[in-house]
N, CA, C and O atoms as a Tinker XYZ file with bonds, in Angstrom:
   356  protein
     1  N     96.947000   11.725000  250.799000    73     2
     2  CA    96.669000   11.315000  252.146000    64     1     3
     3  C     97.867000   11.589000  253.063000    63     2     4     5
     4  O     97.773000   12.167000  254.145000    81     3
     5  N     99.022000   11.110000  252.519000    73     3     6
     6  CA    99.890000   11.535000  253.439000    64     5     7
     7  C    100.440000   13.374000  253.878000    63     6     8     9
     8  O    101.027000   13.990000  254.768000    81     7
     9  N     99.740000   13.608000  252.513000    73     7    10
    10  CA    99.796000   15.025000  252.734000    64     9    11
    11  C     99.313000   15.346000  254.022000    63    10    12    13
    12  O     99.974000   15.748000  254.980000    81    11
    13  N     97.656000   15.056000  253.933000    73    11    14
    14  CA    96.982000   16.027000  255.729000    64    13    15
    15  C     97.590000   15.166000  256.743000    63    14    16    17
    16  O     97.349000   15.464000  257.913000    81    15
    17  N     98.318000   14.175000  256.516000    73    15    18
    18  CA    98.594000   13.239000  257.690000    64    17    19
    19  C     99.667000   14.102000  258.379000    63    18    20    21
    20  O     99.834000   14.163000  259.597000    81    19
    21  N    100.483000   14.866000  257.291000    73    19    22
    22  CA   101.706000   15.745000  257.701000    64    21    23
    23  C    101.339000   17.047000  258.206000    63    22    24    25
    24  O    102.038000   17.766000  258.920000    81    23
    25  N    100.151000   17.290000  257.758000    73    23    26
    26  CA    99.559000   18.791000  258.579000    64    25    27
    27  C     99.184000   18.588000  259.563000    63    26    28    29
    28  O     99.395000   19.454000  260.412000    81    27
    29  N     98.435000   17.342000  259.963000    73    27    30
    30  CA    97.698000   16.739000  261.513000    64    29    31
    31  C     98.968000   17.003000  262.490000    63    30    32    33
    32  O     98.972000   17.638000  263.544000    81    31
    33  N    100.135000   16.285000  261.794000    73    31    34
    34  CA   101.341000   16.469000  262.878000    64    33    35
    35  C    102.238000   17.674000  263.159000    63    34    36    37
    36  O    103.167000   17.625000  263.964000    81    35
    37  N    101.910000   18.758000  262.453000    73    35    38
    38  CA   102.837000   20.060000  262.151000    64    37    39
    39  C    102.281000   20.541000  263.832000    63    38    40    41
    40  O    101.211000   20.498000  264.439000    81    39
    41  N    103.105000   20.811000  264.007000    73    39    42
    42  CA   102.668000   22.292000  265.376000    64    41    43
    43  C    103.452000   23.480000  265.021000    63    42    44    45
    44  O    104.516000   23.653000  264.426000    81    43
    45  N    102.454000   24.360000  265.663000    73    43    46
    46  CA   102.869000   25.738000  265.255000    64    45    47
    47  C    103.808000   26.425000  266.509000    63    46    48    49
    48  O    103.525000   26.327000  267.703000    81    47
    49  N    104.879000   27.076000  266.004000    73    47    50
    50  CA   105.903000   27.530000  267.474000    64    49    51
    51  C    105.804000   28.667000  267.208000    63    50    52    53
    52  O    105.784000   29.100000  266.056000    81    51
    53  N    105.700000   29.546000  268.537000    73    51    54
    54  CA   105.366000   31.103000  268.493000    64    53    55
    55  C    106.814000   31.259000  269.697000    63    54    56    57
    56  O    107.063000   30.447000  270.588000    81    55
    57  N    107.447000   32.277000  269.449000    73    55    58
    58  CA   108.127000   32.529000  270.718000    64    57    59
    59  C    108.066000   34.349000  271.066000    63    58    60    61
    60  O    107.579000   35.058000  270.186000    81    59
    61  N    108.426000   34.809000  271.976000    73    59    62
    62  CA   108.274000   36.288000  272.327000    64    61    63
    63  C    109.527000   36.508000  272.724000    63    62    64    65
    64  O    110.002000   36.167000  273.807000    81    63
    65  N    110.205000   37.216000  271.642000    73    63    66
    66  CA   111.805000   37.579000  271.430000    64    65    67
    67  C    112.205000   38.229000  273.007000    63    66    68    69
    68  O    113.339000   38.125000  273.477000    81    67
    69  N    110.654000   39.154000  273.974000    73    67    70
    70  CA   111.614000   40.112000  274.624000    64    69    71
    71  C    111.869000   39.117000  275.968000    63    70    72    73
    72  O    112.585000   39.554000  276.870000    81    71
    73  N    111.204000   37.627000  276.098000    73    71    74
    74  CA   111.507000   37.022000  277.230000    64    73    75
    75  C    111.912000   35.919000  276.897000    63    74    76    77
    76  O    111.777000   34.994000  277.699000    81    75
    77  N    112.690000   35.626000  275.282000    73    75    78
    78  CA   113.056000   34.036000  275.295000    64    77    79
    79  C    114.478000   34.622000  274.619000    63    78    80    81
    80  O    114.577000   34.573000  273.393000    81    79
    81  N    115.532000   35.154000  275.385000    73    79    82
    82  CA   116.545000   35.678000  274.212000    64    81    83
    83  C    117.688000   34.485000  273.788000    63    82    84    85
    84  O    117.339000   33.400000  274.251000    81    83
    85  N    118.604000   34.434000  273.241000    73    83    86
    86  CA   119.409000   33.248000  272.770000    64    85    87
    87  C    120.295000   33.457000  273.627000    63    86    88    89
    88  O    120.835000   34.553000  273.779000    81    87
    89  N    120.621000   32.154000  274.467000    73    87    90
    90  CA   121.836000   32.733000  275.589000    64    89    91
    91  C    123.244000   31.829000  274.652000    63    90    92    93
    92  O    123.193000   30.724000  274.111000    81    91
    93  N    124.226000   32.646000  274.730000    73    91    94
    94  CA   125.754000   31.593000  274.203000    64    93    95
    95  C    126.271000   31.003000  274.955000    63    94    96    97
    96  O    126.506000   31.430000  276.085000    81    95
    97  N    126.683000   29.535000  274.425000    73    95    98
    98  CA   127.013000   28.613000  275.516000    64    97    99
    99  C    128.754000   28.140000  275.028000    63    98   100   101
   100  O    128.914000   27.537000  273.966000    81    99
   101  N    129.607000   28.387000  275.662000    73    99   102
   102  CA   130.843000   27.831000  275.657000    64   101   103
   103  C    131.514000   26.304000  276.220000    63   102   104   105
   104  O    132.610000   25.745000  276.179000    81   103
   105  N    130.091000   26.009000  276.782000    73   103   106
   106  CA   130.503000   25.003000  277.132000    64   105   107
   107  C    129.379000   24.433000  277.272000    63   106   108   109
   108  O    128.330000   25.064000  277.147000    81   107
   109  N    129.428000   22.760000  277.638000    73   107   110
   110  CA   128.172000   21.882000  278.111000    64   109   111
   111  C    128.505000   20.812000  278.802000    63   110   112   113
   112  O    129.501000   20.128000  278.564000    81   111
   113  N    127.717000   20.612000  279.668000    73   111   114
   114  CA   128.185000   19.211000  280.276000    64   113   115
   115  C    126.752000   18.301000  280.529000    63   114   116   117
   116  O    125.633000   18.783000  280.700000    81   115
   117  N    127.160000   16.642000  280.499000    73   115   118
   118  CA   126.025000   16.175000  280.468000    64   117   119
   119  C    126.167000   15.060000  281.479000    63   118   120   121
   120  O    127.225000   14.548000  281.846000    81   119
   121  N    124.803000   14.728000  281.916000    73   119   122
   122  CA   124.755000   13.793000  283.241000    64   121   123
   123  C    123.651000   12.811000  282.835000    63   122   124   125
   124  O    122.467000   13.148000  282.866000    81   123
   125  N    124.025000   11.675000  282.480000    73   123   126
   126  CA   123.261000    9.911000  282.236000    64   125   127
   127  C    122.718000    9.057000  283.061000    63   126   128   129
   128  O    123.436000    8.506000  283.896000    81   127
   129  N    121.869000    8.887000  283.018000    73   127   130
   130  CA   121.386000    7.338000  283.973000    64   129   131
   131  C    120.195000    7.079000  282.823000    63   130   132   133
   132  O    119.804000    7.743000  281.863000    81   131
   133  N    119.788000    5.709000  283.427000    73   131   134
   134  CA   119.261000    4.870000  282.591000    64   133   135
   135  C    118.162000    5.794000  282.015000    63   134   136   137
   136  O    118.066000    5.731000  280.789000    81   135
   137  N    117.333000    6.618000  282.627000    73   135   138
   138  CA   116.122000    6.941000  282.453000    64   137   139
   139  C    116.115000    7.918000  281.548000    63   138   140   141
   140  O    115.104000    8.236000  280.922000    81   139
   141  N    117.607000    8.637000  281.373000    73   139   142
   142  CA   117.491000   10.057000  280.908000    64   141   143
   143  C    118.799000   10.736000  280.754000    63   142   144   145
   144  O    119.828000   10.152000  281.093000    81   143
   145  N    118.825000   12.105000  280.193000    73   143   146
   146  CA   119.741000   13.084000  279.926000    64   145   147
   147  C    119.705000   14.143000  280.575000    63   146   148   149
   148  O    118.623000   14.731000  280.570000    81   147
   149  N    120.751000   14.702000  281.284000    73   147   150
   150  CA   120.316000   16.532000  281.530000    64   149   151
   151  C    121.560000   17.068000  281.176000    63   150   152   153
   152  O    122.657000   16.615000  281.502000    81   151
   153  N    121.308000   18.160000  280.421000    73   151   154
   154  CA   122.569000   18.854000  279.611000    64   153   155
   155  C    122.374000   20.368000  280.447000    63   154   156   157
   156  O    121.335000   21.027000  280.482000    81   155
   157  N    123.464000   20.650000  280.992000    73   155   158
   158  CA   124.322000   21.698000  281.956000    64   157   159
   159  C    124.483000   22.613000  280.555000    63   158   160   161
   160  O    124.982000   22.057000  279.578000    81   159
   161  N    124.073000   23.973000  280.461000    73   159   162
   162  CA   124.729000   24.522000  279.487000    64   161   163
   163  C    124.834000   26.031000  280.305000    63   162   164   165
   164  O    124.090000   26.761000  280.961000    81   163
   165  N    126.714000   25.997000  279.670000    73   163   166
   166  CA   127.419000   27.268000  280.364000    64   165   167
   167  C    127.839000   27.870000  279.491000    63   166   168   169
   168  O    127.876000   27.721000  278.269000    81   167
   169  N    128.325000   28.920000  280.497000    73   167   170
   170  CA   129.007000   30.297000  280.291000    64   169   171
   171  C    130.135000   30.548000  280.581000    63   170   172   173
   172  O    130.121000   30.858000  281.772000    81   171
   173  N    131.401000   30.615000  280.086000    73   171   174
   174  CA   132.542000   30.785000  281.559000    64   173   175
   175  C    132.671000   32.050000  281.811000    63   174   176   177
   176  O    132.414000   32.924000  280.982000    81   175
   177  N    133.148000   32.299000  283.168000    73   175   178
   178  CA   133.116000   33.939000  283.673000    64   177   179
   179  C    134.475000   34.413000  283.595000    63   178   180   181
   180  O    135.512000   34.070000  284.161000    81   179
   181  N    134.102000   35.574000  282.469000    73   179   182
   182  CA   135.586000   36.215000  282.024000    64   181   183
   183  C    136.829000   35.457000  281.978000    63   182   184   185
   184  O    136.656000   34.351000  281.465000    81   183
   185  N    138.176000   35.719000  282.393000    73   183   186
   186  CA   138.773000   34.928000  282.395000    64   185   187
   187  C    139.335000   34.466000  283.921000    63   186   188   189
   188  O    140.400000   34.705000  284.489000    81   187
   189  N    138.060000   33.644000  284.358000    73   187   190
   190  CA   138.269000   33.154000  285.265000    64   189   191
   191  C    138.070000   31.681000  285.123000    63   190   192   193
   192  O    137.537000   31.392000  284.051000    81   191
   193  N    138.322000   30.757000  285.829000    73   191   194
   194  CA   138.231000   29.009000  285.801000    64   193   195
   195  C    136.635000   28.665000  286.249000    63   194   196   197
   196  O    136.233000   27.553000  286.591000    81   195
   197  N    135.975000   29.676000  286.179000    73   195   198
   198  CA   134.322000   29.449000  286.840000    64   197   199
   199  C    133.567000   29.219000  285.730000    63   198   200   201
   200  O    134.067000   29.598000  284.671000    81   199
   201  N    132.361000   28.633000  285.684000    73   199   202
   202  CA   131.172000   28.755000  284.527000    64   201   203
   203  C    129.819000   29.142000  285.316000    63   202   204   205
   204  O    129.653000   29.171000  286.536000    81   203
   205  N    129.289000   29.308000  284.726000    73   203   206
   206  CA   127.866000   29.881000  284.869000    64   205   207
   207  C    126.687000   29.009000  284.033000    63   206   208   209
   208  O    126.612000   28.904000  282.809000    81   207
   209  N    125.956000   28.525000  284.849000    73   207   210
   210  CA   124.645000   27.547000  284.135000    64   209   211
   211  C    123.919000   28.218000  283.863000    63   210   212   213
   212  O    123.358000   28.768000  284.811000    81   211
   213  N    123.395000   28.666000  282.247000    73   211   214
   214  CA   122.339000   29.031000  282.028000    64   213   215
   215  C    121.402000   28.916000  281.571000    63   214   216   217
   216  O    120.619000   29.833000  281.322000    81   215
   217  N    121.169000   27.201000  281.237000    73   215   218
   218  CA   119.951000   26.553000  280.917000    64   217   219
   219  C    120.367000   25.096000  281.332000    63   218   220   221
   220  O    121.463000   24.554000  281.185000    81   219
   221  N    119.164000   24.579000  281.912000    73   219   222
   222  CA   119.062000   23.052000  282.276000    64   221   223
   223  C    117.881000   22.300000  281.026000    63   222   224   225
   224  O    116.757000   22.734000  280.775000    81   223
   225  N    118.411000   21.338000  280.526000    73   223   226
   226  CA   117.639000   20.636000  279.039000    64   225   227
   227  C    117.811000   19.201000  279.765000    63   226   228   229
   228  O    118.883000   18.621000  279.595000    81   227
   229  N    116.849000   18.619000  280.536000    73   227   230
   230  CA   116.285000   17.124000  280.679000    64   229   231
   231  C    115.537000   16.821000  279.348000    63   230   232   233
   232  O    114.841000   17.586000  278.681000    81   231
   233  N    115.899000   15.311000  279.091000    73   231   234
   234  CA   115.084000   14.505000  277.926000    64   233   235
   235  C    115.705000   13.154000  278.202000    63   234   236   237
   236  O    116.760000   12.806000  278.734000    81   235
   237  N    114.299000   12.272000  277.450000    73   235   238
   238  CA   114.461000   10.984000  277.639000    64   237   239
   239  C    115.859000   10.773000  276.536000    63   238   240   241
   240  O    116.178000   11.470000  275.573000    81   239
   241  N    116.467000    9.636000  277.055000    73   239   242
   242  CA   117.351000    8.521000  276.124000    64   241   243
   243  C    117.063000    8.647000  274.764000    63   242   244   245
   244  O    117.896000    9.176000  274.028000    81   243
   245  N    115.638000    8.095000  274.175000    73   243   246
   246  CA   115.728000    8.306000  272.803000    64   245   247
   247  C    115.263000    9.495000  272.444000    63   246   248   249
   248  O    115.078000    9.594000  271.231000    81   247
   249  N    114.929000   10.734000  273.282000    73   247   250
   250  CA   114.885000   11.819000  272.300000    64   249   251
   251  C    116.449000   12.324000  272.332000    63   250   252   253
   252  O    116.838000   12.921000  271.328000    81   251
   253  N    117.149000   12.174000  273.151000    73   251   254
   254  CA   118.511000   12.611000  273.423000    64   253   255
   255  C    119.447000   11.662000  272.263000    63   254   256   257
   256  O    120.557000   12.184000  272.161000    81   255
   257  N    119.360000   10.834000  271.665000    73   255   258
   258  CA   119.663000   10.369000  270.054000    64   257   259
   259  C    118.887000   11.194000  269.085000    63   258   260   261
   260  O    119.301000   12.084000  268.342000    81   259
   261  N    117.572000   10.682000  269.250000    73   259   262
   262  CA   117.346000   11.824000  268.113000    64   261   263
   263  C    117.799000   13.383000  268.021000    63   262   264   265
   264  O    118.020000   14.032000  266.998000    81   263
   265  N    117.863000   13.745000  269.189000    73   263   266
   266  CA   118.536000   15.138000  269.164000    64   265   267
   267  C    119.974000   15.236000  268.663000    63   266   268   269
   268  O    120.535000   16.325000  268.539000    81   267
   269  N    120.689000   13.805000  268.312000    73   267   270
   270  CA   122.108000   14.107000  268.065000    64   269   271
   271  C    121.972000   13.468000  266.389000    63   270   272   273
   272  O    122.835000   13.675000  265.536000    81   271
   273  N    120.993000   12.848000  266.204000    73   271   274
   274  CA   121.442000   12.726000  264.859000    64   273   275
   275  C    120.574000   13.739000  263.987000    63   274   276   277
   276  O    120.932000   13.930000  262.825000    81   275
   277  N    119.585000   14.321000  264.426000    73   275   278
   278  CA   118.999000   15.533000  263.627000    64   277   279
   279  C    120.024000   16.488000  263.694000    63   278   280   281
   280  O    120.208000   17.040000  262.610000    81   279
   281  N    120.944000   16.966000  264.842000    73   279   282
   282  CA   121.838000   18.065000  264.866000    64   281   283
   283  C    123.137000   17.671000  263.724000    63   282   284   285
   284  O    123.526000   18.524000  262.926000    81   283
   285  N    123.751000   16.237000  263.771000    73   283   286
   286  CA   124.470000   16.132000  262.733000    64   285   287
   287  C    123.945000   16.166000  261.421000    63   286   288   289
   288  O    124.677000   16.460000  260.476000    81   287
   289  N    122.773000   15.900000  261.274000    73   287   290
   290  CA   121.918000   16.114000  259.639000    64   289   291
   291  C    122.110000   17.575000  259.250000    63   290   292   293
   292  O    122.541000   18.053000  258.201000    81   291
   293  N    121.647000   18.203000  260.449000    73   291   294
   294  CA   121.734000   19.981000  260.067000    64   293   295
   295  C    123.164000   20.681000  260.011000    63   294   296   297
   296  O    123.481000   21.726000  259.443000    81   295
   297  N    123.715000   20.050000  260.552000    73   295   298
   298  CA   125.263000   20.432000  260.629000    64   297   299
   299  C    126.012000   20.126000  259.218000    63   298   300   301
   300  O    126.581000   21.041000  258.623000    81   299
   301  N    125.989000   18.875000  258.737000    73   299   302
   302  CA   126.686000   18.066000  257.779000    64   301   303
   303  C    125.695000   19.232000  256.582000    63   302   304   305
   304  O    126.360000   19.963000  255.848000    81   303
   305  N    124.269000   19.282000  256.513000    73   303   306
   306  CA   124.354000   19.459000  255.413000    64   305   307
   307  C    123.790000   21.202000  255.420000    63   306   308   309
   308  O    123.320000   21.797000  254.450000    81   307
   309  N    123.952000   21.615000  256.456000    73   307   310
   310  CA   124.658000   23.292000  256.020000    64   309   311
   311  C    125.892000   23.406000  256.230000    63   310   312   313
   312  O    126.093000   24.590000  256.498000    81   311
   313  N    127.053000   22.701000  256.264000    73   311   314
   314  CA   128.542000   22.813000  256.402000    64   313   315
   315  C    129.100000   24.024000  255.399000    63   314   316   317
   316  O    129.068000   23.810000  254.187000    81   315
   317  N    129.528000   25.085000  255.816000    73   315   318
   318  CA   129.989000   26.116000  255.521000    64   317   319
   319  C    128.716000   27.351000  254.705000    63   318   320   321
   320  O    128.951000   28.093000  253.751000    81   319
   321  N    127.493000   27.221000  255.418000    73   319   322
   322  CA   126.995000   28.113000  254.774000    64   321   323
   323  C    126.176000   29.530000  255.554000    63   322   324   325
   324  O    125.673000   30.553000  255.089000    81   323
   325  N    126.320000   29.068000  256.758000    73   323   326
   326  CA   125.557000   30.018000  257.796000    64   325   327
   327  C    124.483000   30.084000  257.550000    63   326   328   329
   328  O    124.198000   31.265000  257.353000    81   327
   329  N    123.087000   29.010000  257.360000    73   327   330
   330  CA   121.937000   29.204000  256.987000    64   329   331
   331  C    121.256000   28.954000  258.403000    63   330   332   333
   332  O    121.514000   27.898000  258.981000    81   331
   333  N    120.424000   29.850000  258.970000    73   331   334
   334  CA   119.441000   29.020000  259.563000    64   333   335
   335  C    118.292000   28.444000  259.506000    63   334   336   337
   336  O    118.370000   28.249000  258.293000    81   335
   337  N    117.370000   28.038000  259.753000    73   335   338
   338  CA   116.129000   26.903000  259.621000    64   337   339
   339  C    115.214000   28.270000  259.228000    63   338   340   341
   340  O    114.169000   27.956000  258.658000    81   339
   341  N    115.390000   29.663000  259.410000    73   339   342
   342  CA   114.384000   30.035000  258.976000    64   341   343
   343  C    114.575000   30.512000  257.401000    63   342   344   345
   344  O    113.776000   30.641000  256.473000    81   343
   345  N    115.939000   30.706000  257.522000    73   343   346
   346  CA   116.493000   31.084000  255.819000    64   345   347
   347  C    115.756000   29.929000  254.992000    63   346   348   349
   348  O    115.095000   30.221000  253.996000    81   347
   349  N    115.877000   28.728000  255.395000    73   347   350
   350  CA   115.690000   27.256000  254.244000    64   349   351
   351  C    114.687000   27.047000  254.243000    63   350   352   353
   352  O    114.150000   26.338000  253.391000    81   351
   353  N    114.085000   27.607000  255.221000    73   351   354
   354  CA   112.304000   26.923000  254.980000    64   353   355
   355  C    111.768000   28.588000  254.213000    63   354   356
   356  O    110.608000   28.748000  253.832000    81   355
């Protein structure tokens, strides 16, 4: 039972490589109030003192925990192996 209970909840993620590409972020900054999170994620420009925003990520309070303790789960326990989520699954 708990098996189909876990398929009911699976969603399927499709993405299209030529309009979703991985941008690198050197930096991040984040802005709090009660309701919520929005994470600033930059770029800095060459070697200049400027950054560049190239994605805005709003989320509630508790998905913005869960987003930090799933990232330390994945972190802690691929620590030194360069795996990503599609290698392990």
């Amino acid at each position: 039972m708990d098996k189909d209970k876990n398929k009911q909840n699976e969603i399927q993620v499709n993405i299209n490589f030529d309009t979703t590409p991985i941008i690198y972020t050197d930096s991040i900054q984040f802005t709090t109030n009660e309701d919520g999170v929005v994470l600033d994620v930059m770029q800095r420009l060459m070697n200049t003192n400027q950054a560049r925003i190239v994605a805005r990520i709003g989320m509630s309070r508790s998905h913005a925990k869960k987003l930090i303790a799933e990232l330390g789960r994945i972190l802690a326990l691929t620590e030194g192996q360069g795996v990503t989520s599609a290698k392990r699954n």
